[in-house]
N, C-alpha and C positions, 0 to 999 in steps of 0.2 A: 650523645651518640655521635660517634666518629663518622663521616662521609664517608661513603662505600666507593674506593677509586678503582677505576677503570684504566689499562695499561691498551695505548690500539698502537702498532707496529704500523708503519707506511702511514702513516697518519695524515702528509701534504698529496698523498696521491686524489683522484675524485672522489672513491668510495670512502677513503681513512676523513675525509672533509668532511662528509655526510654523516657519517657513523657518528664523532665527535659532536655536528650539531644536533642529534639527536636526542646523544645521552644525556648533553646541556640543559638539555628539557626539562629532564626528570628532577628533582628538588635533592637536597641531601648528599649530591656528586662530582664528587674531581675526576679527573680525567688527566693521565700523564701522557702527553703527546710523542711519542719516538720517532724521529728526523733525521735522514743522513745527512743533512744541511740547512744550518739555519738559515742560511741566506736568501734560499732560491724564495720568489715574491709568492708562492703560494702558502709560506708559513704564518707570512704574515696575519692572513685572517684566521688563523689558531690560537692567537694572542686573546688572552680573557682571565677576570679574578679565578676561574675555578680551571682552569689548563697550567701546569707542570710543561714546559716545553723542554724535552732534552735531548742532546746528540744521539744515536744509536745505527748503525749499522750492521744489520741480522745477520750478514757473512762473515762478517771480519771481528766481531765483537769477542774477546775473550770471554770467560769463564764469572769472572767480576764482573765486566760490566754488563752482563747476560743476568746478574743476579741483583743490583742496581737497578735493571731496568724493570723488575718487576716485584721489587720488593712492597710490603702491604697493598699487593693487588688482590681486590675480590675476584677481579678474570681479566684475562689477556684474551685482545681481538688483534688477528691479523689479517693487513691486508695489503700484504705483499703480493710481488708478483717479481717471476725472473726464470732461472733455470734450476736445477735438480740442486746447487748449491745451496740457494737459500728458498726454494717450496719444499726440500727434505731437508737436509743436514741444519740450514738453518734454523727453521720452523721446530725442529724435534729440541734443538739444543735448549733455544728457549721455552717450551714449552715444559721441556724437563727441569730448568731454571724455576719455571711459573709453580710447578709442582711442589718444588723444595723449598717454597717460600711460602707456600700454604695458601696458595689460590684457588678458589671454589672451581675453576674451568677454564678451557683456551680453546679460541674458535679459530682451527687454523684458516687461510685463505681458500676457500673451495669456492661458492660461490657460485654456481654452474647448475648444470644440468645432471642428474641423475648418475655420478663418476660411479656409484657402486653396481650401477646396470650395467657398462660399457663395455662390453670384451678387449682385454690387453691389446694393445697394439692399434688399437683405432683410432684414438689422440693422445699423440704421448705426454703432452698434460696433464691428460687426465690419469694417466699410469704413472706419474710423478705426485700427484694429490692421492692417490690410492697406495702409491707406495710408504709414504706419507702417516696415511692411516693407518696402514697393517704394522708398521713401528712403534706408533703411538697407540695402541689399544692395549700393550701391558702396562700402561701406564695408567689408566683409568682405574679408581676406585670407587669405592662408594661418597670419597670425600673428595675424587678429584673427577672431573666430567671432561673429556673430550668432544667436540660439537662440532656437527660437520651442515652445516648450514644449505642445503641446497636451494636455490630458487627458479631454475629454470634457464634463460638466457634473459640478458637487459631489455628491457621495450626501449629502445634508443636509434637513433638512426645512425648515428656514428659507430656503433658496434655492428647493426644488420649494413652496415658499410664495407667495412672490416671483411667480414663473413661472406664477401661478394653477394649477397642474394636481395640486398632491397638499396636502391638510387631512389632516394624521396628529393633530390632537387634532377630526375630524369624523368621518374615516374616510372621506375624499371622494374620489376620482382623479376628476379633468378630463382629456379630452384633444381633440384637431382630428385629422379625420382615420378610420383605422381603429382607432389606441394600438396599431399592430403595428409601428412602424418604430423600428429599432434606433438604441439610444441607449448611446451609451458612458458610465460611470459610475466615477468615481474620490473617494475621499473627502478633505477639506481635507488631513489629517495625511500622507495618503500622496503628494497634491500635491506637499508642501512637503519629502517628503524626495526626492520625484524631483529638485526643484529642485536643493535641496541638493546629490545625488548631483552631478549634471551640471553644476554651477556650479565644480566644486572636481574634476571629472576632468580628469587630467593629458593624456588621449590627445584627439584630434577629436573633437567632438559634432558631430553632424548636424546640418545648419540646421532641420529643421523633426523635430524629436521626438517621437514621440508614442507616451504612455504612456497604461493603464488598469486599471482595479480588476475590472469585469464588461464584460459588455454585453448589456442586457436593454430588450427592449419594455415603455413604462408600463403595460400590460395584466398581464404577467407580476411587475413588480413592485406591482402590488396585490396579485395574487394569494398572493405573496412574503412581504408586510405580513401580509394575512390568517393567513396560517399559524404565520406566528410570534408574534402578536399575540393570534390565537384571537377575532380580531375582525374582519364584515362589512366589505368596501369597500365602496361606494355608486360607481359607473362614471357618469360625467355627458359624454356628448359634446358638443363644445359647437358642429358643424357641422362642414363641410369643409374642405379647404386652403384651398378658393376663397375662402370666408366668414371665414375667419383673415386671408387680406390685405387682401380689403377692408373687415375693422375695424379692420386695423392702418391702413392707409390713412385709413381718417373719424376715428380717433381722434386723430392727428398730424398732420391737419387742424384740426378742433374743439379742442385741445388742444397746439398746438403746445412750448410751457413746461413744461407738465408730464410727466415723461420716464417718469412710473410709469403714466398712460395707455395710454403704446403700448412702450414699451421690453420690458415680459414677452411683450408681444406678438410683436414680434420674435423676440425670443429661442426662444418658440413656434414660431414660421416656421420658423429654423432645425433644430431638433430633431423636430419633424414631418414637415418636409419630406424627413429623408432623407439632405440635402445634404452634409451636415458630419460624417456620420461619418466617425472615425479609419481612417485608412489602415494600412499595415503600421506594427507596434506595437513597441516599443525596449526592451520591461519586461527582455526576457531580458539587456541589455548590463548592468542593475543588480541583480545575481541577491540580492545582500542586503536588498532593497525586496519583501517577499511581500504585494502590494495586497492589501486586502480587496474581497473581494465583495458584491454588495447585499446579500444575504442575512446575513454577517457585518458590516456595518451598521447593518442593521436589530437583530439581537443587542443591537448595543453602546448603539444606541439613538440614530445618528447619524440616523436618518430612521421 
């Protein structure tokens, strides 16, 4: 029996790292790494007897080598990230590639929080991942599965960084709003082995997935922090929903280039607002995947 290989796009990013030592795990699988550069030092820990490492660039990639990149793949995982070039035009090209080469599935980049909840215009991200989708759903058959992987947001402190609302080296939580509305919570490692799981399951995957680790109010995970930590939260509200959009609004105005302006902003919208939480949850079809919890995060020291 031939290895069942695996094709992951962005492969030296953190999450393409993860995903790849996951699938490593499973017995029976190659895995073809796609890189816009060999050189940069994070490819190097990609190197291994069952890893294919090859050049590939999702924007710039002709026709050929779109069909290259994914030849004898049982599924293509992506996990790119960028602008409407390569999370749509890219993402579709190859995925249409993945299709014509007779790949069981392709799990574009989403990743996130509940994009099919979102009303348009809230994060324009997440209207480049849903625009994304509504492309690729004529393209689904019964022999070809499109998968939209949601999990919530990272348990990470560099991403609740990012997102202004949690300083774990000030002991600060930010939030808009009440900080009572539920937020689903999954940490990178256990991302990537959902990924994993579902990129390399023999049976149907659901087109829109959706798995989690917790789900806890940013009020409760301070509290959470606190406890285990043995150290003060400081609670900063930083105004209402109302006053979250319209600085997301003046900031991507006044700042239209700069996407670190107003993009955590959004992504604030999103996760305050309510909107995006996870629907009925899929943990139980991968019963070998036991997420971690906030609280078992916080432990390890992921946040």
């Amino acid at each position: 029996m031939n290895d069942k290989l695996i094709v992951i796009v962005g492969s030296a990013g953190k999450l393409g790292r993860l995903v790849l030592a996951s699938l490593l795990k499973q017995p029976n699988l190659k895995v073809r790494a796609l890189v816009r550069d060999l050189t940069k030092p994070e490819v190097a820990v990609l190197v291994g007897p069952r890893v294919e490492l090859k050049v590939f660039d999702i924007a710039k990639a002709t026709a050929a080598e779109r069909t290259a990149a994914v030849s004898g793949a049982f599924a293509v995982v992506s996990t790119v990230q960028g602008g409407p070039d390569i999370i749509i035009d890219g993402q579709l090209a190859l995925l249409r590639a993945a299709k014509a080469a007779g790949a069981r599935r392709f799990l574009p980049s989403d990743y996130s929080y509940d994009l099919f909840g979102l009303p348009e215009g809230v994060n324009m991200n997440t209207d480049w991942r849903r625009a994304l989708a509504t492309a690729a759903a004529p393209e689904a058959s019964s022999t070809f599965e499109v998968v939209h992987l949601m999990q919530g947001i990272f348990t990470d402190k560099a991403v609740l960084g990012f997102l202004g609302v949690f300083d774990a080296e000030k002991g600060v939580a930010r939030y808009w709003g009440d900080g009572k509305t539920p937020i689903d919570w999954t940490t990178w490692e256990d991302t990537a082995r959902f990924i994993a799981a579902a990129a390399t399951d023999e049976r149907a995957v659901p087109e829109r997935l959706q798995v989690a680790g917790d789900r806890m109010d940013l009020l409760t995970v301070a509290k959470t922090w606190e406890h285990k930590h043995g150290r003060k939260v400081s609670l900063e509200r930083l105004g209402s929903l109302e006053d979250l959009e319209a600085l997301t609004k003046r900031k991507l105005h006044e700042e239209p280039h700069n996407m670190y302006a107003w993009l955590p902003l959004m992504y604030a919208r999103g996760v305050f607002g309510g909107q995006a939480v996870l629907g009925e949850k899929h943990n139980a079809r991968y019963p070998g995947i036991v997420a971690e919890t906030v609280a078992q995060a916080i432990d390890r020291g992921a946040l």
